[in-house]
Backbone as XML, in Angstrom:
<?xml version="1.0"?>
<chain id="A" units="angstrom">
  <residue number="1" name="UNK">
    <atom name="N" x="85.232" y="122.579" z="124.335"/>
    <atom name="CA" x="84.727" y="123.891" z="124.630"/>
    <atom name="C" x="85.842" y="124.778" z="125.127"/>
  </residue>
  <residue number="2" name="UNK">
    <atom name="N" x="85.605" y="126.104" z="125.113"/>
    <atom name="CA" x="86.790" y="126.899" z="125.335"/>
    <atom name="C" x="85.628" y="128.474" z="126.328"/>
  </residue>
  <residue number="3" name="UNK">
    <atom name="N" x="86.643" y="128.758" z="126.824"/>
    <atom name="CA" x="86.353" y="129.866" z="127.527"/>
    <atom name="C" x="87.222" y="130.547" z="128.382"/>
  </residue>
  <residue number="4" name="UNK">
    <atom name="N" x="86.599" y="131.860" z="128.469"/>
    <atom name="CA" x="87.203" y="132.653" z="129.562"/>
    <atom name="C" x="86.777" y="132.552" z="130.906"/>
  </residue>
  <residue number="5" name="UNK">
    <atom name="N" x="85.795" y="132.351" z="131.089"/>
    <atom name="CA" x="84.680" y="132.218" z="132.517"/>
    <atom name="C" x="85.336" y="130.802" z="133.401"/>
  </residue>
  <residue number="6" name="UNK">
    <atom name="N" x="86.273" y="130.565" z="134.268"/>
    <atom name="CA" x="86.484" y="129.600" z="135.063"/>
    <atom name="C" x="85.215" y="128.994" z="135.486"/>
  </residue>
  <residue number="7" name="UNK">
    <atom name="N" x="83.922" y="129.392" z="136.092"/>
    <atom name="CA" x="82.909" y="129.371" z="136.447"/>
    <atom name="C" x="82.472" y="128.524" z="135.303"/>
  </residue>
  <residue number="8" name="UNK">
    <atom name="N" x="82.136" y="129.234" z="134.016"/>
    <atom name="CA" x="81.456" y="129.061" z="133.013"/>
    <atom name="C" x="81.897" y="127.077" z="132.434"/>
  </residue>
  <residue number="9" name="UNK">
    <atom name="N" x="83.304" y="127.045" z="132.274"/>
    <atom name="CA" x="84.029" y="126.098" z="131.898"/>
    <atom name="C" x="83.328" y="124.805" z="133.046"/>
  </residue>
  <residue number="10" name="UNK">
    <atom name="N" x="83.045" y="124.948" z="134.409"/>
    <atom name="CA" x="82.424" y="124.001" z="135.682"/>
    <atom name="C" x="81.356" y="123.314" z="135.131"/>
  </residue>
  <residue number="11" name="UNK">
    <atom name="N" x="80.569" y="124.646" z="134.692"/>
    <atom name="CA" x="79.369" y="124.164" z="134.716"/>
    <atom name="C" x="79.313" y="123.219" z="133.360"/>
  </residue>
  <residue number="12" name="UNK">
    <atom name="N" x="79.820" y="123.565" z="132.231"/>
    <atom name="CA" x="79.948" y="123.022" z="131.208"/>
    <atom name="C" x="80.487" y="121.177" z="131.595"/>
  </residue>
  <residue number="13" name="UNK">
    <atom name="N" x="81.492" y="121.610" z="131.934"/>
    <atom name="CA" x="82.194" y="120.387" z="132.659"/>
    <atom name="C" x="81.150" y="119.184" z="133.582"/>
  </residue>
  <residue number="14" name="UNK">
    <atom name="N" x="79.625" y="120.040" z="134.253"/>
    <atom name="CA" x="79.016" y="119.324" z="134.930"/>
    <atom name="C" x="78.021" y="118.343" z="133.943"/>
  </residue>
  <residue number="15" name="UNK">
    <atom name="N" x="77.631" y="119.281" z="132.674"/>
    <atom name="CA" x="76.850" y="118.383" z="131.904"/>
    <atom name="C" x="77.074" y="116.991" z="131.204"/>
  </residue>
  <residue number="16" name="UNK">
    <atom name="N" x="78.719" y="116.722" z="130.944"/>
    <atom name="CA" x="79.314" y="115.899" z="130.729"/>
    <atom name="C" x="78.868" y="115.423" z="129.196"/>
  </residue>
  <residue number="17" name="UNK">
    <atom name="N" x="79.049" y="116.588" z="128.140"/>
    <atom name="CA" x="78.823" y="116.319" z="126.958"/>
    <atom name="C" x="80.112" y="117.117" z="126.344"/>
  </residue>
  <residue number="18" name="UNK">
    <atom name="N" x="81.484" y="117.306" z="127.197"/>
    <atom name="CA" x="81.892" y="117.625" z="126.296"/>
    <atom name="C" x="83.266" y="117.113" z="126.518"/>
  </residue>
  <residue number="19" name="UNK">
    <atom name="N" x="84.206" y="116.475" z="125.217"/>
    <atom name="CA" x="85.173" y="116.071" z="125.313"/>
    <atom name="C" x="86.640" y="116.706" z="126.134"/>
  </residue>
  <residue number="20" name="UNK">
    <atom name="N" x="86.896" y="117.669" z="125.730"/>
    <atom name="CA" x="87.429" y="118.369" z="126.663"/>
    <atom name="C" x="87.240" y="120.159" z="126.955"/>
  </residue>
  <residue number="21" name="UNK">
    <atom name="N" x="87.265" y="120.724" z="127.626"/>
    <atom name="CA" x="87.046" y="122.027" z="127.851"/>
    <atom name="C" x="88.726" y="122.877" z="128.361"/>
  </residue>
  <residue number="22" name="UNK">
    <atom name="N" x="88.977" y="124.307" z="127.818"/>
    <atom name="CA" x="90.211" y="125.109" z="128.014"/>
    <atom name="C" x="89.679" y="126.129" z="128.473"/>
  </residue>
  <residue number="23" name="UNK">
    <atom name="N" x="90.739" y="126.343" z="128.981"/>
    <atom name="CA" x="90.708" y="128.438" z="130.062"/>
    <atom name="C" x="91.112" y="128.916" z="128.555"/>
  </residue>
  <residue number="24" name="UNK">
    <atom name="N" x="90.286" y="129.723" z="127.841"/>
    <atom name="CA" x="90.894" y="130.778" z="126.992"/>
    <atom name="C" x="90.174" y="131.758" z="126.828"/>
  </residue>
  <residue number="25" name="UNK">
    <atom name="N" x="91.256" y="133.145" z="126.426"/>
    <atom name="CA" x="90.856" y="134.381" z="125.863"/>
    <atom name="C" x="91.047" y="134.092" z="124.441"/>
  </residue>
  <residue number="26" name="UNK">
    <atom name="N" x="89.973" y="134.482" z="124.134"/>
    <atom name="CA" x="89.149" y="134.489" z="122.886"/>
    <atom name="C" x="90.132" y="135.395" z="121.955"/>
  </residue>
  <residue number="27" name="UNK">
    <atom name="N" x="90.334" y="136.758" z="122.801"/>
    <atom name="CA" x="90.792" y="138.160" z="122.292"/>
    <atom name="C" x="92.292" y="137.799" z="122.054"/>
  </residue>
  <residue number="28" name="UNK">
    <atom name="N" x="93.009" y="136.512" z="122.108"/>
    <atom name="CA" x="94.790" y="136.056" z="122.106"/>
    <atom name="C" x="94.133" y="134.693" z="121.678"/>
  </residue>
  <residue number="29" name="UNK">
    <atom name="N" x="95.720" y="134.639" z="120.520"/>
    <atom name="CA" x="95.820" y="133.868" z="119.790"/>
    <atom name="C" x="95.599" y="132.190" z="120.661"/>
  </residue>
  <residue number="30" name="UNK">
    <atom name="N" x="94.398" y="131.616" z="120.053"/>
    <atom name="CA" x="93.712" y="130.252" z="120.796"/>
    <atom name="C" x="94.658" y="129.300" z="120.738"/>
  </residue>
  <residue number="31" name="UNK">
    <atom name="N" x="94.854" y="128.503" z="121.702"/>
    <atom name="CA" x="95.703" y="127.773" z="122.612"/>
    <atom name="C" x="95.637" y="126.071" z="121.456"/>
  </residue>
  <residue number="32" name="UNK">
    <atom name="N" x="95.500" y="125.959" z="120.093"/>
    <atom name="CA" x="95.134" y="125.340" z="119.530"/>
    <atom name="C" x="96.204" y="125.031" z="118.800"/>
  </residue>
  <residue number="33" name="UNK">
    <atom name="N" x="96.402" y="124.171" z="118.358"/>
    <atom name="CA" x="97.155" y="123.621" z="116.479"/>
    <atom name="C" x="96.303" y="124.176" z="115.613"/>
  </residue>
  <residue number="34" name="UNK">
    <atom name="N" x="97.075" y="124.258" z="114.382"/>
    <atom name="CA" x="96.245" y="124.540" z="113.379"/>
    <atom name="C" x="95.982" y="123.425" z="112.502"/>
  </residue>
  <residue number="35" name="UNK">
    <atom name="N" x="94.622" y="123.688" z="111.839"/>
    <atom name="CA" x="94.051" y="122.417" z="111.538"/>
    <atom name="C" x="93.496" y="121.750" z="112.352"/>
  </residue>
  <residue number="36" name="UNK">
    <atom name="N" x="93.210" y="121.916" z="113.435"/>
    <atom name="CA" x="92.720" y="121.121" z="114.339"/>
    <atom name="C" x="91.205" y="120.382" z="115.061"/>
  </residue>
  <residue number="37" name="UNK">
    <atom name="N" x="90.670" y="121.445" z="114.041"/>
    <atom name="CA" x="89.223" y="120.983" z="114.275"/>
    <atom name="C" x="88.593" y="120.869" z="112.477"/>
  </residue>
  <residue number="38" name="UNK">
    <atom name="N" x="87.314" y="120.170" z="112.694"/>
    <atom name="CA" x="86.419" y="119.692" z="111.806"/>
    <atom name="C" x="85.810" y="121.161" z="111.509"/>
  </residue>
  <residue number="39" name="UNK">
    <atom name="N" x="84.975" y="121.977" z="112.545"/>
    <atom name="CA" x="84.230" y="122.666" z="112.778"/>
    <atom name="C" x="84.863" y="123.684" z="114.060"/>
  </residue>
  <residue number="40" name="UNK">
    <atom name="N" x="83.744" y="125.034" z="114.091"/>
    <atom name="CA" x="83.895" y="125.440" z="115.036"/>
    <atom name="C" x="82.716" y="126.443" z="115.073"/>
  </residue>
  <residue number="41" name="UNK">
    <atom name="N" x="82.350" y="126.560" z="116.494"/>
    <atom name="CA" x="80.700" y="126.914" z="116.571"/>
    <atom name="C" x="81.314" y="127.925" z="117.546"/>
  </residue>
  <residue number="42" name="UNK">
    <atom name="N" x="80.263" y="129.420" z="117.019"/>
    <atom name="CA" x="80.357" y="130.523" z="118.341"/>
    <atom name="C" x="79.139" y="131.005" z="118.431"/>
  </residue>
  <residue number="43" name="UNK">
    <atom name="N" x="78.150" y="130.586" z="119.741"/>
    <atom name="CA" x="76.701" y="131.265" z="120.037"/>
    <atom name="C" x="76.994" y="132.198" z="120.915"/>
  </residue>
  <residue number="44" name="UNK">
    <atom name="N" x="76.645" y="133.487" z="120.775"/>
    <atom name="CA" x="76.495" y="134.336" z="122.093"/>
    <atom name="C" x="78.153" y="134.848" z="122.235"/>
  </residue>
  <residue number="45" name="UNK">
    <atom name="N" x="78.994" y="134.470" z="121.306"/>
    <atom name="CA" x="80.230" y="135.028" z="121.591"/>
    <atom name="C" x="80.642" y="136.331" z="120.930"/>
  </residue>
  <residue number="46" name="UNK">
    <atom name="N" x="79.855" y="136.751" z="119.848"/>
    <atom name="CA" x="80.443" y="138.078" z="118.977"/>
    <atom name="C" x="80.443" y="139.214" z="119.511"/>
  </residue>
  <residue number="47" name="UNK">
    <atom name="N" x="79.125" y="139.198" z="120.879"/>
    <atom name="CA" x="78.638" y="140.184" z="121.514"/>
    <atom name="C" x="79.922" y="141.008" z="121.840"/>
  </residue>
  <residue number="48" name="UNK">
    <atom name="N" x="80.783" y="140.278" z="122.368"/>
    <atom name="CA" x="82.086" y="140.435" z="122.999"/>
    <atom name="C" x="83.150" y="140.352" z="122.343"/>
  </residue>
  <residue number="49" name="UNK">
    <atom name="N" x="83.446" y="140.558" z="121.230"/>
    <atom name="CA" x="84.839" y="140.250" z="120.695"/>
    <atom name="C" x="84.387" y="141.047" z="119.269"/>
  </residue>
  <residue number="50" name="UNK">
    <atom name="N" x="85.335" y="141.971" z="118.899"/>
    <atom name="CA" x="85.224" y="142.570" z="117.390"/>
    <atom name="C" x="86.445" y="142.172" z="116.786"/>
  </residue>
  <residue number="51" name="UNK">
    <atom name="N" x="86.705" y="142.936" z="115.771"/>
    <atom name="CA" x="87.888" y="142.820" z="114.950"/>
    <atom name="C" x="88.155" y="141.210" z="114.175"/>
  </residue>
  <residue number="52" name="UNK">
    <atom name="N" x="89.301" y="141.541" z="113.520"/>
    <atom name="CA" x="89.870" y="140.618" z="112.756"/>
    <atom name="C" x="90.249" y="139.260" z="112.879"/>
  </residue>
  <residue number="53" name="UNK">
    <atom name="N" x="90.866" y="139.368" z="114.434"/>
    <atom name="CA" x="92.274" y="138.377" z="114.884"/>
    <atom name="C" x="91.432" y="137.230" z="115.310"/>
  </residue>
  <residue number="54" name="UNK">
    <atom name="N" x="90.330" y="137.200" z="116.076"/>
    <atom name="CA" x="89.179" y="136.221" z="116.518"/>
    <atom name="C" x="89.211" y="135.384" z="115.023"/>
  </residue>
  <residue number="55" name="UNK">
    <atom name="N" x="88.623" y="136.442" z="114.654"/>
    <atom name="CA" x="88.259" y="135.594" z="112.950"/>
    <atom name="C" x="88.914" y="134.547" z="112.316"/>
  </residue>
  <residue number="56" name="UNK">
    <atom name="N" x="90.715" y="135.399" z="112.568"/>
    <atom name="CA" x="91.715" y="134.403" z="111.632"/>
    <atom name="C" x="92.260" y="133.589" z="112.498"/>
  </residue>
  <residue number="57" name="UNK">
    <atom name="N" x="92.006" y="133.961" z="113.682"/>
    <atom name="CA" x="92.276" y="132.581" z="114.159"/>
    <atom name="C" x="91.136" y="131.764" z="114.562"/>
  </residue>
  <residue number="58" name="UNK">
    <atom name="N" x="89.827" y="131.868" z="114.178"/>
    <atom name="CA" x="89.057" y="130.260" z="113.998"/>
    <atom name="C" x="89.583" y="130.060" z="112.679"/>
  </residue>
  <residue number="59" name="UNK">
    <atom name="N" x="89.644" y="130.785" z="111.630"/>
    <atom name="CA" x="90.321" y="130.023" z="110.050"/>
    <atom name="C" x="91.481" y="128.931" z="110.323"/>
  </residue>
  <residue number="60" name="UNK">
    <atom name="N" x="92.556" y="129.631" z="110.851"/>
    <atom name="CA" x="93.521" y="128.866" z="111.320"/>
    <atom name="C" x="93.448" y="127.560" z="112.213"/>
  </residue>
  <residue number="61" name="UNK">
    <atom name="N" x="92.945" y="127.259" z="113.258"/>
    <atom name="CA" x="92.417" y="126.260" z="114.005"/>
    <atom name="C" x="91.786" y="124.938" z="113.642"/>
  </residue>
  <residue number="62" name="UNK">
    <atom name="N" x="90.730" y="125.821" z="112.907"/>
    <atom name="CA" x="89.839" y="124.740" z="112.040"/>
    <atom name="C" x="90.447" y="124.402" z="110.180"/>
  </residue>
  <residue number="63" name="UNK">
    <atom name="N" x="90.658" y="123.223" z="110.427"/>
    <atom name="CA" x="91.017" y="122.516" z="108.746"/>
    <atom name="C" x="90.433" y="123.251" z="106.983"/>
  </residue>
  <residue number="64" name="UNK">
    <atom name="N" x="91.041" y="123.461" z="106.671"/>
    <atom name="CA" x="90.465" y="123.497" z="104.987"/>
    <atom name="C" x="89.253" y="122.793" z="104.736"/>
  </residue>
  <residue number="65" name="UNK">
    <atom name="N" x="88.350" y="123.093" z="104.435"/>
    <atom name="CA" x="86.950" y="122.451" z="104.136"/>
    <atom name="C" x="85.697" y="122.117" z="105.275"/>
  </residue>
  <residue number="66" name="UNK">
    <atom name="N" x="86.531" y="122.570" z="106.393"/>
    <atom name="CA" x="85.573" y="122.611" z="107.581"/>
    <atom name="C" x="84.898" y="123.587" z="108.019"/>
  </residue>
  <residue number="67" name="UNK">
    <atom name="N" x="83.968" y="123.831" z="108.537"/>
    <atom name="CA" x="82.905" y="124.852" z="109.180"/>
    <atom name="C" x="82.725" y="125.599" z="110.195"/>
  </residue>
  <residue number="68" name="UNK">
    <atom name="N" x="82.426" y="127.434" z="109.904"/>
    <atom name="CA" x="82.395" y="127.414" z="111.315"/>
    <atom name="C" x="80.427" y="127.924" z="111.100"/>
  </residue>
  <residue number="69" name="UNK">
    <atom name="N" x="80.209" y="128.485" z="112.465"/>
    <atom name="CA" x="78.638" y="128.546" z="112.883"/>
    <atom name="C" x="78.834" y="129.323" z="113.521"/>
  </residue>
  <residue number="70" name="UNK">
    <atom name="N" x="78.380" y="130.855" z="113.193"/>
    <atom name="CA" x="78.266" y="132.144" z="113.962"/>
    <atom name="C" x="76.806" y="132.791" z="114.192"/>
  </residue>
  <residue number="71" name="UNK">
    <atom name="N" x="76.943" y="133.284" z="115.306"/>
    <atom name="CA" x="75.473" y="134.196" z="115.765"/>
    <atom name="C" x="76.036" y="135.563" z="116.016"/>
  </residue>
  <residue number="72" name="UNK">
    <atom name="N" x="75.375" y="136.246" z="115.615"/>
    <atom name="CA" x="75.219" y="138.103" z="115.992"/>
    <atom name="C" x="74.128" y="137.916" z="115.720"/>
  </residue>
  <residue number="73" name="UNK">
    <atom name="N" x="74.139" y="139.320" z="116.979"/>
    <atom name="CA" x="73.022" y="139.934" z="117.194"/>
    <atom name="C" x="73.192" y="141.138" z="116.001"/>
  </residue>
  <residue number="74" name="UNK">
    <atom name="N" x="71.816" y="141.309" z="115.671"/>
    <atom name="CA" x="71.702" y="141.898" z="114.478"/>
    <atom name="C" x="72.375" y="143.543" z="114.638"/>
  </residue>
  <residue number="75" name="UNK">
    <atom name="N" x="71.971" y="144.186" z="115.723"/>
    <atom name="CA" x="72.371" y="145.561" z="115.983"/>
    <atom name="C" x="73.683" y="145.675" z="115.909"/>
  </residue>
  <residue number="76" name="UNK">
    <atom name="N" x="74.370" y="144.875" z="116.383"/>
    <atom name="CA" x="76.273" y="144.566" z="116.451"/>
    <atom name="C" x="76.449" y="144.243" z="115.321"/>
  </residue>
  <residue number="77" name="UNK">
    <atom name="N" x="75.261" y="143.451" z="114.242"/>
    <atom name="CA" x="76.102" y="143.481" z="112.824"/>
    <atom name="C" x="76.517" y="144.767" z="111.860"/>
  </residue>
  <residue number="78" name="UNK">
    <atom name="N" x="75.663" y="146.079" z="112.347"/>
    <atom name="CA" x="75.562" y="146.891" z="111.510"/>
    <atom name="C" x="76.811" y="147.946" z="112.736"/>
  </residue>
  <residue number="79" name="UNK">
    <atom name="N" x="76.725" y="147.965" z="113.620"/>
    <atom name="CA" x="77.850" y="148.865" z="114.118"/>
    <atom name="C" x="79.051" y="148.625" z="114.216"/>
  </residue>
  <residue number="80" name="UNK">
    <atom name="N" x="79.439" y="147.006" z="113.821"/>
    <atom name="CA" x="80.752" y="146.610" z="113.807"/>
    <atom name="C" x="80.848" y="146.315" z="112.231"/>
  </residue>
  <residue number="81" name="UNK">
    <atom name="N" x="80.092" y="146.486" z="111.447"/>
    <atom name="CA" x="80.440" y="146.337" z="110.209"/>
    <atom name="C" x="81.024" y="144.750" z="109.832"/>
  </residue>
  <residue number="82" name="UNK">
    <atom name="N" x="80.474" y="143.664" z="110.584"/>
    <atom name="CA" x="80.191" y="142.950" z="110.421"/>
    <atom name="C" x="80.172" y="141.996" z="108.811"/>
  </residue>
  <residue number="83" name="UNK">
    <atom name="N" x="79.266" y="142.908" z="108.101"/>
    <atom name="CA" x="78.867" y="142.040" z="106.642"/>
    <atom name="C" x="80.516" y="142.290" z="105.838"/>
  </residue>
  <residue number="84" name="UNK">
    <atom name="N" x="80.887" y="143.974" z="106.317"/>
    <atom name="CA" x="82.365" y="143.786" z="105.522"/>
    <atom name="C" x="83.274" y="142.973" z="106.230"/>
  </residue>
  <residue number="85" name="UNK">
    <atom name="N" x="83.399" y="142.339" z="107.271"/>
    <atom name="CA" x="84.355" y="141.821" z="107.756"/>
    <atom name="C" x="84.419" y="140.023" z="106.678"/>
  </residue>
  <residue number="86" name="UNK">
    <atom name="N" x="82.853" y="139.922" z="106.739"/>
    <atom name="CA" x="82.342" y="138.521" z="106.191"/>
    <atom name="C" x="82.837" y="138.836" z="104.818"/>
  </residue>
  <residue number="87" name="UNK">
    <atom name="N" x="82.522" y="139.451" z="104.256"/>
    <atom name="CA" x="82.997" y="140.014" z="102.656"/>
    <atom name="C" x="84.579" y="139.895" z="102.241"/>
  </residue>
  <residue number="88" name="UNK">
    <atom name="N" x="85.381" y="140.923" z="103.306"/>
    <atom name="CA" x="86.546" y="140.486" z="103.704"/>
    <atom name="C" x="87.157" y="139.601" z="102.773"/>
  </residue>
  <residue number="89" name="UNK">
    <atom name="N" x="86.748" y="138.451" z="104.030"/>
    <atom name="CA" x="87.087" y="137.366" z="104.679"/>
    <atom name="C" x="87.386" y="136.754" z="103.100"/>
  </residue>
  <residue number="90" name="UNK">
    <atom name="N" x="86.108" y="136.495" z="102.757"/>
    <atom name="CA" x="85.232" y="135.873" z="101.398"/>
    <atom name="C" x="87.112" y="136.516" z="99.836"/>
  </residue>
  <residue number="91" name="UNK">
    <atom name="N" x="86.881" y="137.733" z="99.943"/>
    <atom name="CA" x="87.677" y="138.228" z="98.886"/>
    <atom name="C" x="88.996" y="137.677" z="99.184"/>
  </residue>
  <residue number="92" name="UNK">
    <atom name="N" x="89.507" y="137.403" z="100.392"/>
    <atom name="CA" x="91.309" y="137.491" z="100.624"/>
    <atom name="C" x="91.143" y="135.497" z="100.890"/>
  </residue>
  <residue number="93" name="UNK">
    <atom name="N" x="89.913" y="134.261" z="100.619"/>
    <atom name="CA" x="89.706" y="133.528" z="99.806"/>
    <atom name="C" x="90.137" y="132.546" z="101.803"/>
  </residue>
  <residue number="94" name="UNK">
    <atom name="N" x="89.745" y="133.191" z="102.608"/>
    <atom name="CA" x="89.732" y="132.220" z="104.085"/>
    <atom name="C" x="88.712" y="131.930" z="104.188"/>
  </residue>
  <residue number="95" name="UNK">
    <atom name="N" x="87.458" y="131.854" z="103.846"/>
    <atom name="CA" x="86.024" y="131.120" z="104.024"/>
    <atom name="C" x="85.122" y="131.411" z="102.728"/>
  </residue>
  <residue number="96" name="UNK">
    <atom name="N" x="84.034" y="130.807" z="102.848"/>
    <atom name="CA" x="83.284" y="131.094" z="101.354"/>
    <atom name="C" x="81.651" y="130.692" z="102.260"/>
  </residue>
  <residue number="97" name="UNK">
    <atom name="N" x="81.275" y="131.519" z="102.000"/>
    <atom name="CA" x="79.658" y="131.595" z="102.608"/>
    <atom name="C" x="78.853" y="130.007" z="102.146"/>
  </residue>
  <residue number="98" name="UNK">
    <atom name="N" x="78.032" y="129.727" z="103.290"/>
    <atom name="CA" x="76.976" y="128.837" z="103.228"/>
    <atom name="C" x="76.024" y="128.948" z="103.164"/>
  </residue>
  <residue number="99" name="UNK">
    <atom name="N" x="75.383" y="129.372" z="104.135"/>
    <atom name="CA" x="74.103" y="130.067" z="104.618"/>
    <atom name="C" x="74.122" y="130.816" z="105.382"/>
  </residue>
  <residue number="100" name="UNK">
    <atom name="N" x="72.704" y="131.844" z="105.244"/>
    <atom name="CA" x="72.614" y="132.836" z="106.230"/>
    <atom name="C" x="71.131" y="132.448" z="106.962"/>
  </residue>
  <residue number="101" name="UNK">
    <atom name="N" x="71.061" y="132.808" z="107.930"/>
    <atom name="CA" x="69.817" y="132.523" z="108.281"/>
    <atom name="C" x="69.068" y="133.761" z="108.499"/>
  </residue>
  <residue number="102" name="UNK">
    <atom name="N" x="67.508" y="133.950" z="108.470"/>
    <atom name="CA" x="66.646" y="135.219" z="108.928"/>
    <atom name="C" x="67.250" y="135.593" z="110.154"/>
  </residue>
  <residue number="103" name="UNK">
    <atom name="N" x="66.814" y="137.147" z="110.704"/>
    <atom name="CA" x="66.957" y="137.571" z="111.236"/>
    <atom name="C" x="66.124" y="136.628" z="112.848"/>
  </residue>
  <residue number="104" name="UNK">
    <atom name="N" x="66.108" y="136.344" z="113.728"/>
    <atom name="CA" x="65.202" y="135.547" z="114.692"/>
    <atom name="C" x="65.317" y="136.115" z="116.149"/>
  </residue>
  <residue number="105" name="UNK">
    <atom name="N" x="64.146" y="135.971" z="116.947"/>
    <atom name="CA" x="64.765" y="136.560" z="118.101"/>
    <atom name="C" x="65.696" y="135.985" z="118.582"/>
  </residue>
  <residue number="106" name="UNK">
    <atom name="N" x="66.271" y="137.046" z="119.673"/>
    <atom name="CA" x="67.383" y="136.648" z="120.454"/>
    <atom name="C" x="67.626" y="136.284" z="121.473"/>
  </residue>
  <residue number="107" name="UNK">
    <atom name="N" x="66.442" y="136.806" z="122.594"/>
    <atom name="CA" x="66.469" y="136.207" z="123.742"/>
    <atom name="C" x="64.465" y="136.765" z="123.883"/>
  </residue>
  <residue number="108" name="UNK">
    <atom name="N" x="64.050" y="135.816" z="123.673"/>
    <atom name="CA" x="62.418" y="135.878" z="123.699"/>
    <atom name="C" x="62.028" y="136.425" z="125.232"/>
  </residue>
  <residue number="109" name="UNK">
    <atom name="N" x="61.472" y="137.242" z="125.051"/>
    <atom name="CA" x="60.983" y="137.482" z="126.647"/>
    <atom name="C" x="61.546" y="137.872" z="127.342"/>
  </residue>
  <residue number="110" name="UNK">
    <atom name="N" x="62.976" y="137.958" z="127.080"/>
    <atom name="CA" x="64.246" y="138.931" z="127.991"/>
    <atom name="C" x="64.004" y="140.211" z="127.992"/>
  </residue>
  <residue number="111" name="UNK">
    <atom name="N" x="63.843" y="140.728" z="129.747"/>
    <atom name="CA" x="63.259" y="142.702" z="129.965"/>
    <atom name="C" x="64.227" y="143.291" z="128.969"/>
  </residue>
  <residue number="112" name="UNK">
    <atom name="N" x="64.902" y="142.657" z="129.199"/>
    <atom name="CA" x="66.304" y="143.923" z="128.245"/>
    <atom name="C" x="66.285" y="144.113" z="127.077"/>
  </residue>
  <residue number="113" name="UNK">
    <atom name="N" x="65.541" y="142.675" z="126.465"/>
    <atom name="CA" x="66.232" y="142.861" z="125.102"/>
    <atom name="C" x="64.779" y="142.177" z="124.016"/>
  </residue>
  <residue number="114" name="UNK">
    <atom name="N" x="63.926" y="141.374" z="124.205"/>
    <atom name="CA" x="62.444" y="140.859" z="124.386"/>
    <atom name="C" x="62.669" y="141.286" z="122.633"/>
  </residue>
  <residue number="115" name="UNK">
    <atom name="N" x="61.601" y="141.816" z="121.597"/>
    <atom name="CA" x="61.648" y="141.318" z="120.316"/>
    <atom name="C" x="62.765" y="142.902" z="119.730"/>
  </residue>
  <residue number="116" name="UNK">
    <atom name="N" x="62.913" y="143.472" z="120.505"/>
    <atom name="CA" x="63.849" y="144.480" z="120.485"/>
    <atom name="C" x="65.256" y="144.114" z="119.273"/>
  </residue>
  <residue number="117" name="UNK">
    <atom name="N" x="66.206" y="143.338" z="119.984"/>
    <atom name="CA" x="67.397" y="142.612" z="119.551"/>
    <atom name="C" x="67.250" y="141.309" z="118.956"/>
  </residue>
  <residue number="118" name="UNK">
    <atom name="N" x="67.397" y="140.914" z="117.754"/>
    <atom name="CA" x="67.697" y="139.769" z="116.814"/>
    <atom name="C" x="68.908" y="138.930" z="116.870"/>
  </residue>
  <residue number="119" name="UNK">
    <atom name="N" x="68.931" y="137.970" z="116.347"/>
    <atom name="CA" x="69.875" y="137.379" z="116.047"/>
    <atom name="C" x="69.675" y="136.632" z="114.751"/>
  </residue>
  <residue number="120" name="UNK">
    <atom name="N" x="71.250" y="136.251" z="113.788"/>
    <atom name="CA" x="71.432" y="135.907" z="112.757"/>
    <atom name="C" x="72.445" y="134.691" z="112.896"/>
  </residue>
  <residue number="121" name="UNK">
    <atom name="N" x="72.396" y="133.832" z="112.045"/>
    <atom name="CA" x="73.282" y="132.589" z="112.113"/>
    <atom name="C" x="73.696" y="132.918" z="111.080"/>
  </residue>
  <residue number="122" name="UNK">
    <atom name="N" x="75.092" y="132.233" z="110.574"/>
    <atom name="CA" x="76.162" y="132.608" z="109.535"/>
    <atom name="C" x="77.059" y="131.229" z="109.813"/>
  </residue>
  <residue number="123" name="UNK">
    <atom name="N" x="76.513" y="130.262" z="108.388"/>
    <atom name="CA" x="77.376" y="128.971" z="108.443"/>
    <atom name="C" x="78.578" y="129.419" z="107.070"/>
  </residue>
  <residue number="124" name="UNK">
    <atom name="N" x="80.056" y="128.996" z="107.614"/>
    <atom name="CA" x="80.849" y="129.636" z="106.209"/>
    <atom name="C" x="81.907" y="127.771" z="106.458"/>
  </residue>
  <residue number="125" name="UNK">
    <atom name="N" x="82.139" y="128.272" z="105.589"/>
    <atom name="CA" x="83.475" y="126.924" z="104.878"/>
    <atom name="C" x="84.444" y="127.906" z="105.242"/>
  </residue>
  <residue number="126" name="UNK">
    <atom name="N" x="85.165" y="127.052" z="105.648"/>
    <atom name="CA" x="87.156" y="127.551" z="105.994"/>
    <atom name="C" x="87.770" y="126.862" z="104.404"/>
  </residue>
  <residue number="127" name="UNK">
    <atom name="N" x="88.058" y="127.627" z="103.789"/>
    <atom name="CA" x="89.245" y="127.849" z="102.852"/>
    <atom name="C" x="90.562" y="127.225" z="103.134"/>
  </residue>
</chain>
């Protein structure tokens, strides 16, 4: 697991399901080898991070033929332009789409955000 949240990284650390956990900014180039993972999963992280460089560097990190697993929230897909970034991605031949999933809620019952805000899953192959 990786993060910015010192806090966040504890608690993770308390459940004891995860092999190892890092202090990182997401927004600078990840503290990783390349090739280095099978997979790579981001829930709840897009909210916070736009642009390109996030992107190419999970491509980079994670191996040729391995996976990553993304969530946006649906409103952030259309103001960050999102589907062109995925499109992108797809044309200059660094991932190739899997599945998309329906639109689903995002946080059920949350005052803030309740059937208001969606969320979408996006499984792609690393190239």
């Amino acid at each position: 697991g990786a993060d910015i949240s010192v806090a966040s990284l504890r608690l993770a650390a308390r459940k004891g399901i995860y092999r190892s956990l890092v202090h990182a900014d997401l927004l600078r180039p990840l503290p990783f080898s390349a090739d280095t993972f099978d997979a790579a999963i981001c829930v709840g992280v897009l909210s916070y991070i736009s642009g390109e460089e996030f992107f190419r560097e999970l491509c980079r990190v994670t191996r040729a033929g391995g996976a990553l697993v993304l969530s946006h929230r649906t409103d952030l897909i259309a103001s960050r332009s999102f589907e062109d970034l995925l499109r992108s991605f797809e044309e200059r031949g660094l991932w190739s789409p899997v599945s998309e999933s329906a639109s689903l809620p995002y946080l059920p019952k949350h005052p803030d955000f309740a059937d208001r805000i969606q969320v979408r899953y996006f499984a792609l192959r690393v190239r």
